[in-house]
C-alpha positions as CSV (number, residue, x, y, z in Angstrom):
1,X,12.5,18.1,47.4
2,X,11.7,14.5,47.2
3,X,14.0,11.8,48.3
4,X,14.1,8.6,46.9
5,X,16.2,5.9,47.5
6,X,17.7,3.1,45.8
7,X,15.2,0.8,46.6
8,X,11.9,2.8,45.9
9,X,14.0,3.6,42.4
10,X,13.8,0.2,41.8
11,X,10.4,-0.8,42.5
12,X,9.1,2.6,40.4
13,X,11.3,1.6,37.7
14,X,9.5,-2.2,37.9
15,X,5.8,-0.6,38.3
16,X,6.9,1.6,35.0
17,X,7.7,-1.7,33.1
18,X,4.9,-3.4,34.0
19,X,2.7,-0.6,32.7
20,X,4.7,-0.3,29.6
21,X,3.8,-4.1,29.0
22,X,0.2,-3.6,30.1
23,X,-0.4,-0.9,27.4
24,X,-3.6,-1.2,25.4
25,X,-3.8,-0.2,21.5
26,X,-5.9,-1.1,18.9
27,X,-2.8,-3.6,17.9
28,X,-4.7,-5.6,20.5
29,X,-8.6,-5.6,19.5
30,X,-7.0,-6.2,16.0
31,X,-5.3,-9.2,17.1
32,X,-8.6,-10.9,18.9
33,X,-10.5,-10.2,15.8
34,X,-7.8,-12.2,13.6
35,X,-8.0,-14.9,15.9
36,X,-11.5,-15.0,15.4
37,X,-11.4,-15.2,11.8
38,X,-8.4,-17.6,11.7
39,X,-10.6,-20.1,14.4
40,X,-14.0,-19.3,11.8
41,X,-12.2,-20.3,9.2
42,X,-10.6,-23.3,10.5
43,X,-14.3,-24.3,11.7
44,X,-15.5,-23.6,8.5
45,X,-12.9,-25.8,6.4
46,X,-13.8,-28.5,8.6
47,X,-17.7,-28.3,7.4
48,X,-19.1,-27.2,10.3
49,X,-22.0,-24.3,10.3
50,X,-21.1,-21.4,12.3
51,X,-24.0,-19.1,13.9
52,X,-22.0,-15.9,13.2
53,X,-20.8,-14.3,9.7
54,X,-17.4,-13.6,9.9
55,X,-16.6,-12.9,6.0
56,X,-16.7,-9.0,6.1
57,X,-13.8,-8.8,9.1
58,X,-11.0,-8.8,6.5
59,X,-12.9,-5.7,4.2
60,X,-13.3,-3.8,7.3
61,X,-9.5,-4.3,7.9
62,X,-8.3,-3.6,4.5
63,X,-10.7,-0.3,5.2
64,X,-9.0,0.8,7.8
65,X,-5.8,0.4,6.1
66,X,-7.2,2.6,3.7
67,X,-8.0,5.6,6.2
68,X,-4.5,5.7,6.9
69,X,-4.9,3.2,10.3
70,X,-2.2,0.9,11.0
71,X,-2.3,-2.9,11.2
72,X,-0.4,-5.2,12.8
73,X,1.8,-8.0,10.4
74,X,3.7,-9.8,13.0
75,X,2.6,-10.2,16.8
76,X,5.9,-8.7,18.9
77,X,4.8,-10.5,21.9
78,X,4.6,-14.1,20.1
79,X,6.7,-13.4,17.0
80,X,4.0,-14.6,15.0
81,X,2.3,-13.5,11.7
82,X,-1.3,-15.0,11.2
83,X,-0.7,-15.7,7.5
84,X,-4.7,-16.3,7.2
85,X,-5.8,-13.4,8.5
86,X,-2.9,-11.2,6.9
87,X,-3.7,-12.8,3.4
88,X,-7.4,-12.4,3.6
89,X,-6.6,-8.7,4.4
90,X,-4.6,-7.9,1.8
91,X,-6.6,-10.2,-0.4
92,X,-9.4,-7.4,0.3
93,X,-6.9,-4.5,0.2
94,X,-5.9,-5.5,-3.7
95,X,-9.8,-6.1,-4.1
96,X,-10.8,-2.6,-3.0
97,X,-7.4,-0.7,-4.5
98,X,-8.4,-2.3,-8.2
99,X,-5.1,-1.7,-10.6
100,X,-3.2,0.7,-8.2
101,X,0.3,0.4,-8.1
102,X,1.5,0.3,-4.3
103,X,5.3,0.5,-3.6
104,X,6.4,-1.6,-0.6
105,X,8.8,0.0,2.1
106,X,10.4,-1.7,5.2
107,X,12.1,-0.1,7.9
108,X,15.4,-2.0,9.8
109,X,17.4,-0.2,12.2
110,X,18.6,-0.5,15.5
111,X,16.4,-0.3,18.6
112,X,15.0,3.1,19.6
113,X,17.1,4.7,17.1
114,X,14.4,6.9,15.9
115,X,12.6,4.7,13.3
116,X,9.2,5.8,14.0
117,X,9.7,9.5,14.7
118,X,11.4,9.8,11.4
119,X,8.5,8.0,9.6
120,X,6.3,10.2,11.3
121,X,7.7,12.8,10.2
122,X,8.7,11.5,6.6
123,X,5.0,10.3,5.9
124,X,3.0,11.8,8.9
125,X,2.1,7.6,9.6
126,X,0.7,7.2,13.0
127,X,3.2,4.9,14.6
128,X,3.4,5.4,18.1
129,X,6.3,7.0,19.6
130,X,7.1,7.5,23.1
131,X,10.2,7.4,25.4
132,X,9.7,4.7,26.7
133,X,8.1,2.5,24.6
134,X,9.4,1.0,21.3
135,X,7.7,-1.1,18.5
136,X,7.0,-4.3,19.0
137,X,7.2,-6.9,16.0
138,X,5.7,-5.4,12.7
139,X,3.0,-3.0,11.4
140,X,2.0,-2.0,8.2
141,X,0.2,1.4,6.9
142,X,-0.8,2.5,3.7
143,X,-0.1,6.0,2.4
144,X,-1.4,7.6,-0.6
145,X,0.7,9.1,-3.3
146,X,-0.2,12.9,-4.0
147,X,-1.4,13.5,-7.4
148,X,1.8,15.3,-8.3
149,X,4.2,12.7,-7.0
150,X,2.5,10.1,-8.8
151,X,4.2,10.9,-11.9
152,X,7.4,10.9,-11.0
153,X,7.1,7.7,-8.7
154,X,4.8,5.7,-10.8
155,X,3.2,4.4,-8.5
156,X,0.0,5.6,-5.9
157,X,0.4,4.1,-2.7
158,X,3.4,3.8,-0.3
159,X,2.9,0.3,2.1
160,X,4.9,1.0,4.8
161,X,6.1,-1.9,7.0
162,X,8.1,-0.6,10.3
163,X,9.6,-3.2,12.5
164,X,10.9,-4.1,16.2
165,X,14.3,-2.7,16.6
166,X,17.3,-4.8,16.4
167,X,19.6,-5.9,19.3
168,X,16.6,-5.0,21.6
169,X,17.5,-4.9,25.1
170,X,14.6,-7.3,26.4
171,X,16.4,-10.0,24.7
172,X,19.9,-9.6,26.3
173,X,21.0,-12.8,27.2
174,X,19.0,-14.8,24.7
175,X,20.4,-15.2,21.1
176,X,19.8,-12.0,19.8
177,X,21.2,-12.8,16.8
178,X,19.4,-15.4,15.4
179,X,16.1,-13.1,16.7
180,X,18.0,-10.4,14.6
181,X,18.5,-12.6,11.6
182,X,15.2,-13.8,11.2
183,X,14.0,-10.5,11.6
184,X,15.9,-8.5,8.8
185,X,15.4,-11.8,6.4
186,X,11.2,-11.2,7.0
187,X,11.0,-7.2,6.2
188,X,13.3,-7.6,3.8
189,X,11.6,-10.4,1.6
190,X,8.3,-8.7,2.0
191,X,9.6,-5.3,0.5
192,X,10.6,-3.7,-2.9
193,X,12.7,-1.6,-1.1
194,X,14.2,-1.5,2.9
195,X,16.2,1.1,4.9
196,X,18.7,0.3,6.9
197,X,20.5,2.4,9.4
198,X,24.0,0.9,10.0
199,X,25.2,4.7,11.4
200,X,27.8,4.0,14.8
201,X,27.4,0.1,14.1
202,X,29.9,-2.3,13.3
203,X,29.7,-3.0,9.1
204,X,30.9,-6.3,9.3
205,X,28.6,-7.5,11.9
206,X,25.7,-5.6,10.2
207,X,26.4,-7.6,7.1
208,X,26.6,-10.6,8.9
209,X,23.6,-10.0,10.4
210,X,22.0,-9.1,7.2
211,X,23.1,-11.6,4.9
212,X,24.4,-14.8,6.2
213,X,21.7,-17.5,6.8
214,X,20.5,-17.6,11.1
């Protein structure tokens, strides 16, 4: 039996965090390559030659989204979205998809309430899911319709966009609720359609939350 006291608890519990924020996913080489394309293009616009072709970084994306691969919309350690990047993306995406119809879905519920499992299991996306980790900021993935669904749905692909959780506990003691608010006002402006979980939470607060300006 192993015997651990309050202070070796402590500093386990920091090492654990400090591994959690030290994770590396393809949300990361993703972001480096947008940050190459948004610095290109800014070169570019300014008339300058560039040694390097950058041009075909936004297909490859929108390719990616097509094999079912995720992609990052808004960057949960900065709470930013690199409009250029995203744009030329989906600029690609509408390219390569033609005159497909593609339903937009967003995701808003409380922090590790089980948003991604149930996508997962809802969609079979490839968000991750883990104990101890939760989603940071927002990702999009593109699912397609089934033949025999189409039909009745009219329409052939699903965008998914799943977010951060609300009242996420690495905020406590900052304003939350302006984080919140800004939050829930960008999924939901960007979809045709959102689910919210308000199950155990305050309504009135929820609605606040949800539809009075930050």
């Amino acid at each position: 039996m192993i015997n651990i006291n309050l202070a070796e608890q402590t500093e386990l519990e920091r090492i654990c965090e400090d591994l959690q924020a030290a994770t590396f996913g393809l949300e990361h080489i993703m972001r480096e390559i947008s940050q190459i394309y948004e610095s290109c293009s800014s070169v570019k616009n300014n008339k300058k030659d560039l040694q390097i072709d950058f041009s075909s970084l936004p297909s490859l994306a929108a390719e990616m989204m097509i094999c079912g691969f995720p992609l990052e919309l808004m960057n949960g350690d900065a709470a930013h979205v690199p409009v250029i990047w995203i744009s030329a993306v989906l600029d690609q995406l509408i390219h390569k998809l033609g005159d497909q119809r593609v339903f937009v879905l967003s995701v808003l519920w409380i922090q590790s309430s089980g948003k991604s499992t149930m996508l997962n299991a809802m969609f079979g996306l490839q968000f991750a899911v883990s104990a101890d980790r939760t989603t940071r900021g927002a990702f999009m993935q593109l699912i397609r319709v089934s033949d025999e669904m189409k039909t009745h749905l009219r329409f052939d692909y699903i965008l998914v966009v799943e977010t951060e959780g609300l009242h996420a506990l690495e905020l406590t003691g900052r304003s939350t609720r302006h984080h919140d608010n800004e939050l829930a006002t960008f999924v939901v402006g960007l979809a045709n359609l959102t689910l919210i979980n308000i199950f155990g939470e305050n309504p009135s607060e929820m609605q606040d939350l949800l539809f009075r300006p930050s």
